[in-house]
C-alpha positions as CSV (number, residue, x, y, z in Angstrom):
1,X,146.8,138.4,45.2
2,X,147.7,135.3,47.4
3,X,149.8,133.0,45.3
4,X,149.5,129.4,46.6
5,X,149.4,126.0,45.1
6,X,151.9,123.1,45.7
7,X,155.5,122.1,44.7
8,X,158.5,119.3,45.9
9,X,161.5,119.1,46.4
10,X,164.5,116.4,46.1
11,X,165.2,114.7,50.0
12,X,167.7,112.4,49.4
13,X,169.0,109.8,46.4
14,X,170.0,106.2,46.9
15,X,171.5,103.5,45.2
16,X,169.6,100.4,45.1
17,X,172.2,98.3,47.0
18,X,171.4,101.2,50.0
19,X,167.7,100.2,49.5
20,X,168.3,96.9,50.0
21,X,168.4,95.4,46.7
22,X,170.4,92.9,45.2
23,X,173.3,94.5,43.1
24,X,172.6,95.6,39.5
25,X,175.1,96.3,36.2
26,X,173.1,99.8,35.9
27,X,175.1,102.2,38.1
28,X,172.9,104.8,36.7
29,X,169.5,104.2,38.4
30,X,169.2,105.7,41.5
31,X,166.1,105.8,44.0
32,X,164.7,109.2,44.5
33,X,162.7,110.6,47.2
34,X,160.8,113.5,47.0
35,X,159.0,115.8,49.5
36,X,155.9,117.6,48.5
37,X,154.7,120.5,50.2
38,X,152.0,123.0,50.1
39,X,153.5,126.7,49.6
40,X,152.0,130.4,49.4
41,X,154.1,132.2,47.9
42,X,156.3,130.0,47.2
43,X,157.6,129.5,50.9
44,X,156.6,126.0,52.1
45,X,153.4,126.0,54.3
46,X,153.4,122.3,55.3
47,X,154.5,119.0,54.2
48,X,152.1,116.4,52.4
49,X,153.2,113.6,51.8
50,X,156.2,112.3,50.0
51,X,157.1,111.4,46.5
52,X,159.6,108.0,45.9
53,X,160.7,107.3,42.3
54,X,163.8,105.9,40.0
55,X,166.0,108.4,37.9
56,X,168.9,107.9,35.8
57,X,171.6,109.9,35.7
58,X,171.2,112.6,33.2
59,X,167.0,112.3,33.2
60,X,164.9,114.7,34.6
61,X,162.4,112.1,34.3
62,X,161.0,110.1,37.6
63,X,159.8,106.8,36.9
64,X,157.5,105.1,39.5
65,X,159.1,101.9,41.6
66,X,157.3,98.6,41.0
67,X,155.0,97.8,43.4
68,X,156.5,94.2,44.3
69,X,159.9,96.2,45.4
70,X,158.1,99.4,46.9
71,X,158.0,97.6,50.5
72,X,161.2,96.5,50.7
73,X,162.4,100.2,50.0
74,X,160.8,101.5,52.0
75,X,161.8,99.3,54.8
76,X,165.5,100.3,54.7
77,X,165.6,103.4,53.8
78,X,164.7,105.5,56.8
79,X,163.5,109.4,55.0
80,X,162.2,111.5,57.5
81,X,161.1,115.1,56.8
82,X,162.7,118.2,56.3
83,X,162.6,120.7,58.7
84,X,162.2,123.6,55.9
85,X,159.0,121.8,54.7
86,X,157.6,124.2,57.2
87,X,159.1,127.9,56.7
88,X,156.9,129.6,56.0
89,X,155.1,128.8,60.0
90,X,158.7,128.9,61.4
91,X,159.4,132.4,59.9
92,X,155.9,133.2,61.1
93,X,157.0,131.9,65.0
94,X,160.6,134.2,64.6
95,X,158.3,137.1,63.2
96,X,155.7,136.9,65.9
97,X,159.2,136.2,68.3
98,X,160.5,139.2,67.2
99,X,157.5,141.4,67.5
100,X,156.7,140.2,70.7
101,X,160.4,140.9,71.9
102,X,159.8,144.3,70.5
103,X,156.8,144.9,72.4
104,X,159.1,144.3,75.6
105,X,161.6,146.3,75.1
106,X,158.8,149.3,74.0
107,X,157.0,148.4,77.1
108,X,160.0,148.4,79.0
109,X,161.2,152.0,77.4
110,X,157.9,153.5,78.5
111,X,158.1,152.2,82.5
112,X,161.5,153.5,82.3
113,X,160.6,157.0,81.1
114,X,157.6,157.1,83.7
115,X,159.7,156.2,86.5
116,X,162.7,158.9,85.1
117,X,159.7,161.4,84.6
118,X,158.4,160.7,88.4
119,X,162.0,161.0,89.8
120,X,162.4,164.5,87.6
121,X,159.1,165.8,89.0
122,X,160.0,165.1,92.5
123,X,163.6,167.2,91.9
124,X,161.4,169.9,89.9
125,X,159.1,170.0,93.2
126,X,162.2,170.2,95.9
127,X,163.8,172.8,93.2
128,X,161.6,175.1,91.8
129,X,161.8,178.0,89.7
130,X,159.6,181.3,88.8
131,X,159.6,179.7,85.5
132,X,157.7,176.0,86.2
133,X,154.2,175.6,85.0
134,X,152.2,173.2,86.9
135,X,149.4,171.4,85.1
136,X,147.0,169.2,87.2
137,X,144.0,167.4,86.6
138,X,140.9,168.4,88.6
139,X,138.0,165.8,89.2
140,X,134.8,166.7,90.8
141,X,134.9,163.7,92.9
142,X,137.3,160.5,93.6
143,X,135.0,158.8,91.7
144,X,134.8,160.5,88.7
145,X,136.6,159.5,85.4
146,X,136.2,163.2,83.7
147,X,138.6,165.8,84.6
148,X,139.5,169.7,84.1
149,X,143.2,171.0,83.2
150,X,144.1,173.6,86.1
151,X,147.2,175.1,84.8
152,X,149.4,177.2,88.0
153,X,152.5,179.0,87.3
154,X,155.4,179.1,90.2
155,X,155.2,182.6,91.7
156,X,157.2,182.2,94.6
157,X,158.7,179.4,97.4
158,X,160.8,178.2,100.1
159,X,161.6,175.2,101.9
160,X,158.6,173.8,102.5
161,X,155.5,175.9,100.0
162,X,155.2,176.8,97.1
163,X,153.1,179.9,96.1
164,X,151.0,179.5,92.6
165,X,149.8,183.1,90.7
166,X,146.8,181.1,89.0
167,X,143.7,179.5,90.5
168,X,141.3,180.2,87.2
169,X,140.0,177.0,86.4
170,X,138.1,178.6,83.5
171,X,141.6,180.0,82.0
172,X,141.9,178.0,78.7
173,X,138.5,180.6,78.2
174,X,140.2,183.4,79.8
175,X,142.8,183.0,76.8
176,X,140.0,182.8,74.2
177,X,140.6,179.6,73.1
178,X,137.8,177.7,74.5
179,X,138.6,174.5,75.8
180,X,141.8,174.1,73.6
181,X,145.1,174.0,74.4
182,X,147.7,176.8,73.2
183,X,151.2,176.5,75.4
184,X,152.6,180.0,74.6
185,X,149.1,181.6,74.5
186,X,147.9,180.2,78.0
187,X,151.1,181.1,80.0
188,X,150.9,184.3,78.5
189,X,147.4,184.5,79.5
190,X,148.9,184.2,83.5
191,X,151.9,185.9,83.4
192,X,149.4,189.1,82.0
193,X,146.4,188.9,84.5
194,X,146.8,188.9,88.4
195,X,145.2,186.0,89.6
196,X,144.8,185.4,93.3
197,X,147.7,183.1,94.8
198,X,147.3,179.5,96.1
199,X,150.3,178.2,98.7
200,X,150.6,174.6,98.3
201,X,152.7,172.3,100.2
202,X,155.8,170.4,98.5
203,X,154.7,167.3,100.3
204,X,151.1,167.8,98.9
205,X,152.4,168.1,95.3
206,X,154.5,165.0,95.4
207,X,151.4,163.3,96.7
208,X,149.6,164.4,93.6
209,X,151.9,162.1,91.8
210,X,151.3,158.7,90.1
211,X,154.0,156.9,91.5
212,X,152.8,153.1,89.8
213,X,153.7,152.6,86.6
214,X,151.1,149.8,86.4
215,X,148.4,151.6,88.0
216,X,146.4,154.0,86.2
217,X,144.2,155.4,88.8
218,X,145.7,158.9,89.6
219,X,145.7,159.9,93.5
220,X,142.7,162.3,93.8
221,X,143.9,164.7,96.7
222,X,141.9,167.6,97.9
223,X,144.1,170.7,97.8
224,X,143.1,173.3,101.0
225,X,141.6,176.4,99.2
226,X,140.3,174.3,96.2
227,X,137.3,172.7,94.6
228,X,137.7,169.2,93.8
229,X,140.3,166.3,93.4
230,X,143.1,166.6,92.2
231,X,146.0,164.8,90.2
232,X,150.0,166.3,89.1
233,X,149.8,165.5,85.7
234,X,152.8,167.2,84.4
235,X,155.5,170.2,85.5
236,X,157.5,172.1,82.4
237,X,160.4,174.1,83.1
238,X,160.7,177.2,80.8
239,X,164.2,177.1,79.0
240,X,166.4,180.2,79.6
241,X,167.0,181.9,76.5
């Protein structure tokens, strides 16, 4: 439930002598102003309007100034108003401040990690192992939006190549799990069937990269001895045991 309503607060207290009135015996009276303000939830929303009275010392009670003396009050005393009459949109600027900073830094995080990512990939390529798992995204044509996982496992390489063991683009099936994914159960499914070998060029592969963090169009590159476009999406390194 939304709690709202309105409340005031004391500004600032004056004596009358301050206010511009001739000196009095009763050192007791003093002119009040108050600020009103809309809240919800207590926090003040917005200031409306203000609130300017006589108190004695002692009295919680607010008398209203006579009309005959209001203008000249109001005259001299210069009140302006408060700052903190509006917290509750100032707390809602640092909040929207602070998420938006936050949405920076995230943003920033995640263009770091892809550009980390692409400069790990391109080692992985240069560096490969019998234990990589390349995973790339086939597309019919370059302009199709739809792709296919192709999952290839390193079989062998030198300076230049790199020799796959798996070509089956229907292999996620060849695992029996449909279209799903299963890590452990698909590599398994390659290192235990002898699929024909595909030699693919280190150049080739790092062309197969994304290389923009901004862009989101992937490169689309035929492969020689394949059907389709194709993307890098990712390259995972088995961990020695």
């Amino acid at each position: 439930m939304i709690v709202f309503g309105h409340n005031n607060f004391t500004i600032k207290s004056f004596s009358p002598e301050e206010a511009g009135l001739p000196a009095s015996e009763d050192q007791h009276t003093r002119i009040v102003v108050k600020q009103r303000y809309f809240h919800i939830f207590w926090i003040p929303f917005f200031p409306i309007g203000k609130i300017w009275g006589l108190k004695r010392a002692g009295s919680e009670d607010l008398y209203e100034i006579p009309a005959a003396l209001a203008p000249t009050i109001k005259k001299n005393l210069s009140v302006g108003t408060p700052w903190y009459s509006f917290s509750l949109v100032i707390l809602g600027m640092v909040v929207a401040s602070v998420l938006f900073l936050q949405h920076l830094q995230k943003e920033q995080n995640w263009e770091d990690n892809f550009y980390n990512r692409l400069e790990e990939s391109k080692m992985l390529i240069q560096y490969p192992t019998t234990g990589d798992f390349y995973e790339l995204k086939r597309y019919e044509d370059k302009d199709s939006y739809t792709s296919t996982n192709l999952l290839l496992k390193v079989k062998s390489y030198d300076n230049d190549n790199i020799v796959f063991n798996s070509t089956k683009q229907d292999l996620y099936e060849d695992a029996g799990m449909g279209y799903s994914y299963d890590e452990q159960k698909t590599y398994s499914t390659i290192e235990t069937n002898n699929y024909n070998p595909t030699t693919i060029s280190k150049a080739t592969l790092i062309a197969l990269l994304r290389t923009e963090y901004k862009s989101y169009k992937d490169p689309k590159i035929q492969i020689e001895g394949l059907e389709g476009y194709f993307s890098l999406d990712e390259i995972e390194r088995m961990e020695l045991e």
